[in-house]
The first five atom37 places (N, CA, C, CB, O) and aatype in JSON, in Angstrom:
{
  "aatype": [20, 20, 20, 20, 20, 20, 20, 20, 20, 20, 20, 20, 20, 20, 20, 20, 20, 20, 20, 20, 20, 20, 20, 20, 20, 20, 20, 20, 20, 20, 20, 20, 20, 20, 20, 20, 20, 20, 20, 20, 20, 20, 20, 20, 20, 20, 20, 20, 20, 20, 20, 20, 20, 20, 20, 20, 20, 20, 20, 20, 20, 20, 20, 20, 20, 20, 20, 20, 20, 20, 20, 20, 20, 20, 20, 20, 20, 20, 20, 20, 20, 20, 20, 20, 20, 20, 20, 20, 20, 20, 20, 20, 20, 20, 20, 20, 20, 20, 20, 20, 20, 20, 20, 20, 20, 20, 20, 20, 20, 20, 20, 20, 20, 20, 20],
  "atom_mask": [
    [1, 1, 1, 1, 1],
    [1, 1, 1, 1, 1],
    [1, 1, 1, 1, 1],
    [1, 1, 1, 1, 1],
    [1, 1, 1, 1, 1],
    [1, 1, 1, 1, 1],
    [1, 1, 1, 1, 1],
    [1, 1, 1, 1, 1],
    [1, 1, 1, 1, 1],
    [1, 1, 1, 1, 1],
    [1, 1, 1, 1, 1],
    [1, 1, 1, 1, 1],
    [1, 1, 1, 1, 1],
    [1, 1, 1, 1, 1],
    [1, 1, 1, 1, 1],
    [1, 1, 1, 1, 1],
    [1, 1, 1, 1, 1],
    [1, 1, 1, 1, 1],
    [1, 1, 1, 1, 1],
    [1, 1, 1, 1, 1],
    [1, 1, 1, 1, 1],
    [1, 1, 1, 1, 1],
    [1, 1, 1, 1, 1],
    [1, 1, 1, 1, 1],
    [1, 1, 1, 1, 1],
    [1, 1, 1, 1, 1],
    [1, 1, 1, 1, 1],
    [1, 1, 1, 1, 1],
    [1, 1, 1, 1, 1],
    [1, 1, 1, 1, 1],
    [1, 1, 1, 1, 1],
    [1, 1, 1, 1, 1],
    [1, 1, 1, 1, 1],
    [1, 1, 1, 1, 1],
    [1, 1, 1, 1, 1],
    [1, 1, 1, 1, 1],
    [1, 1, 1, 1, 1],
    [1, 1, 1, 1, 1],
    [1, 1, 1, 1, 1],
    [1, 1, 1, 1, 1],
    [1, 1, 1, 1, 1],
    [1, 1, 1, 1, 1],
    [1, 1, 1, 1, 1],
    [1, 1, 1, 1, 1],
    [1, 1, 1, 1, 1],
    [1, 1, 1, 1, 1],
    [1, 1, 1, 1, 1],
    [1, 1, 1, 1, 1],
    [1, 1, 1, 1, 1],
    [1, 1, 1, 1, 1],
    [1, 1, 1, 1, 1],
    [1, 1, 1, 1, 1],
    [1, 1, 1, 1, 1],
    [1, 1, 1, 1, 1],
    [1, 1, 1, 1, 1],
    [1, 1, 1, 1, 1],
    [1, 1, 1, 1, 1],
    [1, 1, 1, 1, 1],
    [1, 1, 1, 1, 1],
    [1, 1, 1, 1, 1],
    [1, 1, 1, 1, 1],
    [1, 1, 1, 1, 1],
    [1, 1, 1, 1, 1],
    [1, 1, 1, 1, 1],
    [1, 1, 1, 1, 1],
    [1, 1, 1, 1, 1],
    [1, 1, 1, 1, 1],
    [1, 1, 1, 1, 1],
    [1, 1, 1, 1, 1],
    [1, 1, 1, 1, 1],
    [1, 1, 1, 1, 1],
    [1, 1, 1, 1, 1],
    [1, 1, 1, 1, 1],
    [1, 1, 1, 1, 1],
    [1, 1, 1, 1, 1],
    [1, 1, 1, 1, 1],
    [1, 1, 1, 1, 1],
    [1, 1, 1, 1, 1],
    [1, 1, 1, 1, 1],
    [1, 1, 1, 1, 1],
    [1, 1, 1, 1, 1],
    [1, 1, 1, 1, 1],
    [1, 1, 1, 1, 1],
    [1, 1, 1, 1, 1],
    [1, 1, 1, 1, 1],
    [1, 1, 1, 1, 1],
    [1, 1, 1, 1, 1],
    [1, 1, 1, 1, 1],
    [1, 1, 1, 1, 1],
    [1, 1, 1, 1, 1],
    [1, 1, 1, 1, 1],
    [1, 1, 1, 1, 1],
    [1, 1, 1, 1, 1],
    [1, 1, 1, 1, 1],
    [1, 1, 1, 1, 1],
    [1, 1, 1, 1, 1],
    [1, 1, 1, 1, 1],
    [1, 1, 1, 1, 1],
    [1, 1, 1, 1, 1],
    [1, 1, 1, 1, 1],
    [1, 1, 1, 1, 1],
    [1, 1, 1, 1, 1],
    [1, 1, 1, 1, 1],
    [1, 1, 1, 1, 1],
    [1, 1, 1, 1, 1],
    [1, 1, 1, 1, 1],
    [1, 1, 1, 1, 1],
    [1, 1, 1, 1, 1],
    [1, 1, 1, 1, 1],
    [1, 1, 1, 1, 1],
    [1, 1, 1, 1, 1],
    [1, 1, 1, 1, 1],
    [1, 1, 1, 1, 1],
    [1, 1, 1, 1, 1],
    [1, 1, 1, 1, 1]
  ],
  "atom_positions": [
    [[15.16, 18.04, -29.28], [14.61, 17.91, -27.94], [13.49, 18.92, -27.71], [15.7, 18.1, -26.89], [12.47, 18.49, -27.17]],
    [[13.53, 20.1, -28.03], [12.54, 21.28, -28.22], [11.34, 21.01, -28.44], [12.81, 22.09, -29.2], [10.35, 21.34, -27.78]],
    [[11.44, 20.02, -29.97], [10.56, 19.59, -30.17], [8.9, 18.46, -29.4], [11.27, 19.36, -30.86], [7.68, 18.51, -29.29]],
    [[10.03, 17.64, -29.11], [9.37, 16.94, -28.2], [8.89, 17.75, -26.88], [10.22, 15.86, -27.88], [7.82, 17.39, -26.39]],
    [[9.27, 18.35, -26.54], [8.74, 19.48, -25.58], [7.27, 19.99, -25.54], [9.49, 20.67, -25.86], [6.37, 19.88, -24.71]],
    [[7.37, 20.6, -26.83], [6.64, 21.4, -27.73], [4.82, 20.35, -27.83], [7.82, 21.51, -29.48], [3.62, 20.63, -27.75]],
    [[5.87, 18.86, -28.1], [4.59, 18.26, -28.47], [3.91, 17.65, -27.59], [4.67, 17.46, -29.37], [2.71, 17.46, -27.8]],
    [[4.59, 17.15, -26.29], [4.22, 17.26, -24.83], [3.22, 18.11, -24.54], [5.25, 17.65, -24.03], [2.03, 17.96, -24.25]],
    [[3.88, 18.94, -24.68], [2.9, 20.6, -23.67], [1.27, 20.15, -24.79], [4.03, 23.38, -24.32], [0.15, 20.02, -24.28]],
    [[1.46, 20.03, -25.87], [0.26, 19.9, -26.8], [-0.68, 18.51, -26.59], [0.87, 19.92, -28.34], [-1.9, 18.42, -26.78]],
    [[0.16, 17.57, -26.19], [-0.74, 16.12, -25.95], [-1.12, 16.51, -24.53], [0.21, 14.4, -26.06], [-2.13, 15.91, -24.15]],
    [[-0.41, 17.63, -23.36], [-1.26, 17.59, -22.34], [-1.95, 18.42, -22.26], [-0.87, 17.49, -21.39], [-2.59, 18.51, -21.21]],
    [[-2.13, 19.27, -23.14], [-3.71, 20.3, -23.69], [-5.0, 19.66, -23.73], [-3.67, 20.85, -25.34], [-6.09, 20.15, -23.43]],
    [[-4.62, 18.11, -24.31], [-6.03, 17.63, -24.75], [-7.05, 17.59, -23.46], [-5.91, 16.05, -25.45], [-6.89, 17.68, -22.24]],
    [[-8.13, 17.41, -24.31], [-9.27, 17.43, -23.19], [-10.1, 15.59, -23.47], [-10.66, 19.17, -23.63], [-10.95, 15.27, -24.3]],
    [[-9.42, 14.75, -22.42], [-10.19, 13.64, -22.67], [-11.4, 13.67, -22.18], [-9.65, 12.59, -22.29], [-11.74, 14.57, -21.41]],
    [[-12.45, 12.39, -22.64], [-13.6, 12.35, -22.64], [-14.12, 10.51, -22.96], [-13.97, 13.52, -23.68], [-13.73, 9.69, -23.79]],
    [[-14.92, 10.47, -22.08], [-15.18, 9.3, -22.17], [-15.94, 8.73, -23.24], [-15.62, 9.07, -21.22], [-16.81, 9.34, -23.85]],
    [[-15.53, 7.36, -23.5], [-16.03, 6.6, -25.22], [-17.71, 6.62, -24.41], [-15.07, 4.23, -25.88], [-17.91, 6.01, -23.36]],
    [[-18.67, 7.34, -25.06], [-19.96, 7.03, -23.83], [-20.58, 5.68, -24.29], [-21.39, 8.37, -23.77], [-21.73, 5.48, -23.9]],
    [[-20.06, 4.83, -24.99], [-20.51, 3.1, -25.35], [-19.94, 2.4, -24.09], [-19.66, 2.28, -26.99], [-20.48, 1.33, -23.82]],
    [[-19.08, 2.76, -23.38], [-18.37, 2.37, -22.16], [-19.13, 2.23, -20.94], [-17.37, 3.28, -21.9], [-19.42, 3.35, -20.51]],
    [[-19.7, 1.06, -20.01], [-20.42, 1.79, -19.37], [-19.24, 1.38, -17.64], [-22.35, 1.26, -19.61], [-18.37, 0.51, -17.58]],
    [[-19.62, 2.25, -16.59], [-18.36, 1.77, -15.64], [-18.85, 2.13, -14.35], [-16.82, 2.51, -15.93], [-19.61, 3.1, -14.34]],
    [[-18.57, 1.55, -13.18], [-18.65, 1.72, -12.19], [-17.73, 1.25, -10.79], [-19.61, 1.47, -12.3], [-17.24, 0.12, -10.79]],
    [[-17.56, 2.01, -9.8], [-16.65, 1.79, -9.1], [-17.43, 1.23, -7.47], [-15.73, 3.15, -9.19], [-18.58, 1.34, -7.06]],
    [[-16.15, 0.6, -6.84], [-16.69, -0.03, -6.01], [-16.47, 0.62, -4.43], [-16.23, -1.34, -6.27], [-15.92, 1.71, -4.23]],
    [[-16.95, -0.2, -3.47], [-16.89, 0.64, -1.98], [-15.1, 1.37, -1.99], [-17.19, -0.82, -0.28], [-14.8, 2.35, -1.3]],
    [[-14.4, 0.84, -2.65], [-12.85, 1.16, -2.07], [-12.62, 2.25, -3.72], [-11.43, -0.82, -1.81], [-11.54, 2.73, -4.07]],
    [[-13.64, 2.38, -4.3], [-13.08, 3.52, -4.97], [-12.97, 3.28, -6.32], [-11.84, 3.89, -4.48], [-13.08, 4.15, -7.18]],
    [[-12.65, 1.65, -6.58], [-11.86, 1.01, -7.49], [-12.84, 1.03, -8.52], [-11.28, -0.36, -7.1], [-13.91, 0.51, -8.22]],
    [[-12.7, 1.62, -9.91], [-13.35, 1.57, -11.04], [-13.31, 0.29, -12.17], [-12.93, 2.69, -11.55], [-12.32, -0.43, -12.17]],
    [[-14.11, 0.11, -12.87], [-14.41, -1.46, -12.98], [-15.15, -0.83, -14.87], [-15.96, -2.39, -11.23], [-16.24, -0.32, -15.14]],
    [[-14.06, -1.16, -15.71], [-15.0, -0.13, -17.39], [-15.93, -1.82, -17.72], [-13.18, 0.64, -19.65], [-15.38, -2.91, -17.56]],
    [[-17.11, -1.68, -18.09], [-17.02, -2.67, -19.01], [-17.22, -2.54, -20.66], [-17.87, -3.49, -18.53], [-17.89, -1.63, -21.15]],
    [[-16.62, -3.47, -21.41], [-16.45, -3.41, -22.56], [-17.54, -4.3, -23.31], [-15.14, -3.7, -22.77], [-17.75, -5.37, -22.75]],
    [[-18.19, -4.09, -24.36], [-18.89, -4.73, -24.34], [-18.06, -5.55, -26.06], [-20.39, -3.95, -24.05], [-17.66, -4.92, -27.04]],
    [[-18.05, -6.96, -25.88], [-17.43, -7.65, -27.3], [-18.53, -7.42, -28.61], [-17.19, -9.54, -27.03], [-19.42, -8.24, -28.83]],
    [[-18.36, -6.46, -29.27], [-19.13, -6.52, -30.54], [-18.59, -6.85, -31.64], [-19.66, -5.49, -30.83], [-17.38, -7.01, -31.79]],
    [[-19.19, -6.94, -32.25], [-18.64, -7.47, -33.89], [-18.52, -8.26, -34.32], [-17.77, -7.37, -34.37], [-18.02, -9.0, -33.46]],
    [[-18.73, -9.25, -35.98], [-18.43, -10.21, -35.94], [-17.58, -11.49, -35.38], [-18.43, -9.97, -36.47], [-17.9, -12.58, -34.9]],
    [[-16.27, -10.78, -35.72], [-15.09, -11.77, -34.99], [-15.26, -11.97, -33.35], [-13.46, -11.02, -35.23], [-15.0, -13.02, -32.78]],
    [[-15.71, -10.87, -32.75], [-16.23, -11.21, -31.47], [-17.28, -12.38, -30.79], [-16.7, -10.2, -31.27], [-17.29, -13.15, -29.83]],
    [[-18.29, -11.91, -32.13], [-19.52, -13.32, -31.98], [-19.01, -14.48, -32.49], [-21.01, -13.19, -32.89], [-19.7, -15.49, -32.36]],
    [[-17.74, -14.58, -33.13], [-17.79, -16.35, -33.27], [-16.83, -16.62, -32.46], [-17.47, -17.16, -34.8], [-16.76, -17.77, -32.01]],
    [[-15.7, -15.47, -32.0], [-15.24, -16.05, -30.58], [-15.96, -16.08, -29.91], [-14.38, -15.59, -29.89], [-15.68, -17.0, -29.14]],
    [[-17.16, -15.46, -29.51], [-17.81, -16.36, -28.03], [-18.76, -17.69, -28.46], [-19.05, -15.17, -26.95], [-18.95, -18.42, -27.49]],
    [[-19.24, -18.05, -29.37], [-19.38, -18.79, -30.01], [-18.74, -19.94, -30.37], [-19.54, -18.32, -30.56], [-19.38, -20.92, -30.74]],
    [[-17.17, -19.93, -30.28], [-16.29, -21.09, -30.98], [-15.54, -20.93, -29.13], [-15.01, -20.58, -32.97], [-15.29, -21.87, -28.37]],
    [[-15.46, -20.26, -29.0], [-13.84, -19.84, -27.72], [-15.15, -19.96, -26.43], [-12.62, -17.34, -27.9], [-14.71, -20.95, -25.85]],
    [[-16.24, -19.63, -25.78], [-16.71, -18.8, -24.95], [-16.17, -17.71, -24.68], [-16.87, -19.25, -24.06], [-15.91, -17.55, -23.49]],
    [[-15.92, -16.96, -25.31], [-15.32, -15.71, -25.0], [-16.95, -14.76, -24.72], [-14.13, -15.13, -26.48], [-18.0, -14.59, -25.33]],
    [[-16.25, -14.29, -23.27], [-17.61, -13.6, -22.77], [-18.09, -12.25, -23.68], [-17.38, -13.09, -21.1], [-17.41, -11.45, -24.33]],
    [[-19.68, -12.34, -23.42], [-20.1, -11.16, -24.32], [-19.13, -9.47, -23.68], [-22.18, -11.06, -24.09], [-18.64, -8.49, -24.24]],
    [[-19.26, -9.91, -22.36], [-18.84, -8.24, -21.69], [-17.53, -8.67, -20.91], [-20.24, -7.39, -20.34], [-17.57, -9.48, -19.98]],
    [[-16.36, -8.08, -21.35], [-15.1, -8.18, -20.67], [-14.99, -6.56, -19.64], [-13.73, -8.41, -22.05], [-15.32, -5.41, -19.94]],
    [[-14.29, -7.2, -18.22], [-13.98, -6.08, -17.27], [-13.29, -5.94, -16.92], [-14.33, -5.83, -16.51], [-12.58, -6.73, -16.29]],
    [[-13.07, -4.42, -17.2], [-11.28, -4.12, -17.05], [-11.45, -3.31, -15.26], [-10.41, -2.51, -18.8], [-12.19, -2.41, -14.88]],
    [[-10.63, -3.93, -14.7], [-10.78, -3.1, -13.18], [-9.35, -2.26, -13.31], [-10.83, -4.33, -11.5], [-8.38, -2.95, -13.63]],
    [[-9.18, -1.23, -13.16], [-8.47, 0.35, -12.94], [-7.87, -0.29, -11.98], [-9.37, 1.91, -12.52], [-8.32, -1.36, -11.58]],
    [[-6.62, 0.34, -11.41], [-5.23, 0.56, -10.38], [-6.02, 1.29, -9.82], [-3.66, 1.22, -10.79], [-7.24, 1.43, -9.95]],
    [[-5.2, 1.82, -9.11], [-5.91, 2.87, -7.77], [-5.57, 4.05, -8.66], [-5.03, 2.93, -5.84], [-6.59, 4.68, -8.92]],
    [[-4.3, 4.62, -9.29], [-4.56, 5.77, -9.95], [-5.18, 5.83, -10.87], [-3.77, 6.28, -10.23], [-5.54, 7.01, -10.97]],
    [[-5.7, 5.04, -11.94], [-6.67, 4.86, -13.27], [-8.01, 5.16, -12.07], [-6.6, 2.89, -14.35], [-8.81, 6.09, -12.15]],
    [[-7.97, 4.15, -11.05], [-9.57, 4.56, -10.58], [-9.75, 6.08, -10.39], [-10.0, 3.84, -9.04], [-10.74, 6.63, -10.86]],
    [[-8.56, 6.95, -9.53], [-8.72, 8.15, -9.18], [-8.9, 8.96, -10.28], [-7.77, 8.53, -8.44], [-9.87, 9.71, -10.23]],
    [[-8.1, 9.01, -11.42], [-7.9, 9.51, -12.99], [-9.28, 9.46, -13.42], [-6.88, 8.52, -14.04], [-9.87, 10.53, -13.56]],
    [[-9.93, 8.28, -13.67], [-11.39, 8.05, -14.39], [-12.44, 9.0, -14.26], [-12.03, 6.85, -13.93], [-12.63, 9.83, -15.14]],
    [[-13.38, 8.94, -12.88], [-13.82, 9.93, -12.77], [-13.96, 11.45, -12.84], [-13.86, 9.69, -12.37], [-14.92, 12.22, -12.9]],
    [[-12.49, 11.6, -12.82], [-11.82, 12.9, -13.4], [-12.02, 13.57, -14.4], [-10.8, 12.82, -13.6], [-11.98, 14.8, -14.37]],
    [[-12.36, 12.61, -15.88], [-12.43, 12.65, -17.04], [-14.27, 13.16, -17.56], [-11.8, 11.17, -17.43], [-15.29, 12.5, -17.72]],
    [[-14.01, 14.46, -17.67], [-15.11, 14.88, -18.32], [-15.46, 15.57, -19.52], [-15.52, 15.38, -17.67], [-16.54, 16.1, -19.8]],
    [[-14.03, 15.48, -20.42], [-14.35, 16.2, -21.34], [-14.27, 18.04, -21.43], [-15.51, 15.67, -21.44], [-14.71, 18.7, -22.38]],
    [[-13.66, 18.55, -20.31], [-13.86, 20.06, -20.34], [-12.69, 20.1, -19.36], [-15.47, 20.8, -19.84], [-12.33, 21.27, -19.19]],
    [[-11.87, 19.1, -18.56], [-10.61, 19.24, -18.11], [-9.12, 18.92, -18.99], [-10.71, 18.45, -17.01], [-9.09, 18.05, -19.85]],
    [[-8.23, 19.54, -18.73], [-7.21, 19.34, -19.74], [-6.32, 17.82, -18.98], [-6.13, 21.02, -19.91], [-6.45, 17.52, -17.79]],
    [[-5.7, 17.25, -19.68], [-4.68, 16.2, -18.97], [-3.72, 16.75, -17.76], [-3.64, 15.62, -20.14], [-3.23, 16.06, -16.87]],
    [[-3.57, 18.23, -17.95], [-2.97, 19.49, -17.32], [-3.52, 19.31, -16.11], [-3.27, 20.93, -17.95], [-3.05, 18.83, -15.08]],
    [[-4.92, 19.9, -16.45], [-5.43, 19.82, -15.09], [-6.03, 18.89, -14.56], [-6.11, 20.59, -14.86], [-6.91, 19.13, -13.74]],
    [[-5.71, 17.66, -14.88], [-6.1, 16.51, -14.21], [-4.99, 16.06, -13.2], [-6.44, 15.43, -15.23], [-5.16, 15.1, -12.45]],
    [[-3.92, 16.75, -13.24], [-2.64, 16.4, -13.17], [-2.54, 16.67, -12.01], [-1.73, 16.91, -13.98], [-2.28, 15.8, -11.18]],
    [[-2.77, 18.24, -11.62], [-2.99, 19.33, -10.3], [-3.86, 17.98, -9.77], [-4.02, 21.28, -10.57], [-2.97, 17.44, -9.11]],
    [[-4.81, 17.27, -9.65], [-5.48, 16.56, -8.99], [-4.85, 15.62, -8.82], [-6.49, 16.36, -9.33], [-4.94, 15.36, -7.62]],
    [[-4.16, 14.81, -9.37], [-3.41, 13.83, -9.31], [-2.24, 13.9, -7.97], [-2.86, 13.79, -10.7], [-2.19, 13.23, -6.94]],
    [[-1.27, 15.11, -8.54], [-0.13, 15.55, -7.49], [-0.89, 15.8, -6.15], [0.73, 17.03, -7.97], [-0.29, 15.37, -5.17]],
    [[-1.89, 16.3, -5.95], [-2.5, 16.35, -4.81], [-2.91, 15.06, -3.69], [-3.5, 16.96, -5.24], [-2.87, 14.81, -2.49]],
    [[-3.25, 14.58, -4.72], [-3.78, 13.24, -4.54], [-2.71, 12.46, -3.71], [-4.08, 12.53, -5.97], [-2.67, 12.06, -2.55]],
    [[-2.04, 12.41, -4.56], [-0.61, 10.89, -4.35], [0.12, 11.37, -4.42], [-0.19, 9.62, -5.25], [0.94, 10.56, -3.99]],
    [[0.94, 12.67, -4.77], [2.02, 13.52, -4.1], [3.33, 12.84, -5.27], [2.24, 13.14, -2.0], [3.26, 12.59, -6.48]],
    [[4.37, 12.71, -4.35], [5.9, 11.79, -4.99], [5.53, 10.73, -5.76], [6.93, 11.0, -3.79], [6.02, 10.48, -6.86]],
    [[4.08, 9.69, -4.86], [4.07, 8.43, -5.57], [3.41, 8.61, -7.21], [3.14, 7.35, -4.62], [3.03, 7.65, -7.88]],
    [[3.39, 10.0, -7.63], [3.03, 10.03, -8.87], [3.71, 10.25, -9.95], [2.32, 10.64, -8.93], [3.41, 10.35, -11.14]],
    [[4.68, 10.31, -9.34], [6.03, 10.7, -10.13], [6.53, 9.71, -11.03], [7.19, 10.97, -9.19], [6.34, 8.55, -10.68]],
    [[7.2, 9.92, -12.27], [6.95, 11.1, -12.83], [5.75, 11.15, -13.78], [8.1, 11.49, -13.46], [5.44, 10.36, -14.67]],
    [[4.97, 12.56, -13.29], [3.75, 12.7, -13.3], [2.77, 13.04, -14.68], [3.7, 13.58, -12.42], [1.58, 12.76, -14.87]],
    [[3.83, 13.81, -15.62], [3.39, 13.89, -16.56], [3.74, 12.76, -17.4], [3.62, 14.95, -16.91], [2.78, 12.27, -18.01]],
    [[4.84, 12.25, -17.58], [4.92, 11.42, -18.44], [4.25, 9.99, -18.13], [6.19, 11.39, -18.72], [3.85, 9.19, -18.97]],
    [[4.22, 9.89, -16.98], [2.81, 8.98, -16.21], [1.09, 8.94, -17.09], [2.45, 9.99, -14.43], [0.48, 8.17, -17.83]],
    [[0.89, 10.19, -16.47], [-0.34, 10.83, -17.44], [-0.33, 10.69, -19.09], [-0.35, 12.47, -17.19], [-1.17, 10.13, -19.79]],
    [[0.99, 11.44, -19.54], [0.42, 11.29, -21.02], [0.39, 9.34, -21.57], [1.75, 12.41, -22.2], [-0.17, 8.93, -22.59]],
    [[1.15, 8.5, -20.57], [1.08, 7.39, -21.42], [-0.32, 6.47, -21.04], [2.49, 6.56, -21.24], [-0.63, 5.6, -21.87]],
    [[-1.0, 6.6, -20.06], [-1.7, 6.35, -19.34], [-3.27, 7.35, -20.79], [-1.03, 6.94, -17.51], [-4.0, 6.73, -21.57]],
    [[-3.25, 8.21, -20.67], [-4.19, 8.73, -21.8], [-3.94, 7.77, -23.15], [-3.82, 10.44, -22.16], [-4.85, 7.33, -23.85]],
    [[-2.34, 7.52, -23.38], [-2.3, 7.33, -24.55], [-2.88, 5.71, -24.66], [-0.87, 7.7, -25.06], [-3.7, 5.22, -25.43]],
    [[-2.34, 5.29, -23.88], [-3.16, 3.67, -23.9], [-4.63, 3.33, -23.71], [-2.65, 2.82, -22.79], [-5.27, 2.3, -23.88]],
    [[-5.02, 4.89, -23.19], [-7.18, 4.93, -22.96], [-7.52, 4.74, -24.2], [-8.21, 6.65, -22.39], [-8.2, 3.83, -24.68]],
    [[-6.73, 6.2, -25.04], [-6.9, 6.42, -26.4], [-6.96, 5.36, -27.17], [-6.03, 7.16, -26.86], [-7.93, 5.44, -27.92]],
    [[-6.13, 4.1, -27.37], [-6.0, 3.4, -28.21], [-6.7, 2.44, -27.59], [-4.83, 3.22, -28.66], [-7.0, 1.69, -28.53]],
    [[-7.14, 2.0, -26.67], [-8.14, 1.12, -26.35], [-9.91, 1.91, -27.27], [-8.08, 1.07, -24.31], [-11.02, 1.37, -27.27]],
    [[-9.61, 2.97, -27.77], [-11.04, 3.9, -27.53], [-11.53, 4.15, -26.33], [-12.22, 3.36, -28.11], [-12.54, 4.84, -26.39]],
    [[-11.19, 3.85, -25.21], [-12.26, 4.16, -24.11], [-11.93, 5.58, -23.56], [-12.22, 3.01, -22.83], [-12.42, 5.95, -22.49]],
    [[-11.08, 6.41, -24.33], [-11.42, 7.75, -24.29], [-11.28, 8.14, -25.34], [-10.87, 8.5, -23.53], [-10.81, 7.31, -26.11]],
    [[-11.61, 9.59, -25.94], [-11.82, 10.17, -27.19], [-10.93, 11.16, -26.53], [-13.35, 10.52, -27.83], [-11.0, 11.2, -25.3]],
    [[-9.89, 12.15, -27.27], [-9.3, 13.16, -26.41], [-9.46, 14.51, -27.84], [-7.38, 12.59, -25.7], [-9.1, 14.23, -28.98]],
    [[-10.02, 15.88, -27.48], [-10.03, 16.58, -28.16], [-9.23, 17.54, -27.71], [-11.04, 16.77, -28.44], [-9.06, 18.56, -28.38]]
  ]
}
């Protein structure tokens, strides 16, 4: 159990940072909107064979929208967190393990890099 502790405290050290191929913008209510852009072969003959659109858009929750902008590369997941609890209080609960899975699914999309 220690362990996992240990490796917690270390995944919320990281300092995410945005994929900058990403480009994103949010709307009057706040709400952040990434778009992705489909590259690559298999991409071009799905839009090609499928219509699968060149640019897919992912629109953010209200906490991904609040989280996003947040993300600059020189804040820790730590201290994104202090902003978070501030933010939305109880409804963020529970807050870290909220956060780290929420990074971890940016991460594997690429649309963040976390150092």
């Amino acid at each position: 159990m220690k362990k996992k502790n240990i490796v917690q405290e270390n995944f919320l050290e990281k300092k995410p940072i945005h994929n900058s191929e990403i480009k994103w913008n949010s709307d009057e209510n706040g709400i952040v909107t990434l778009e992705i852009e489909n590259k690559g072969i298999a991409n071009r003959i799905a839009q090609m064979l499928l219509k699968k659109p060149k640019i897919t858009y992912i629109h953010l929750d209200e906490m991904g929208s609040y989280v996003w902008p947040l993300i600059d590369g020189e804040r820790t997941i730590t201290d994104i967190s202090v902003f978070v609890k501030e933010h939305f209080g109880d409804k963020a609960d529970p807050l870290y393990e909220r956060l780290a899975k929420y990074f971890q699914i940016l991460e594997s999309y690429k649309f963040v890099n976390l150092k």
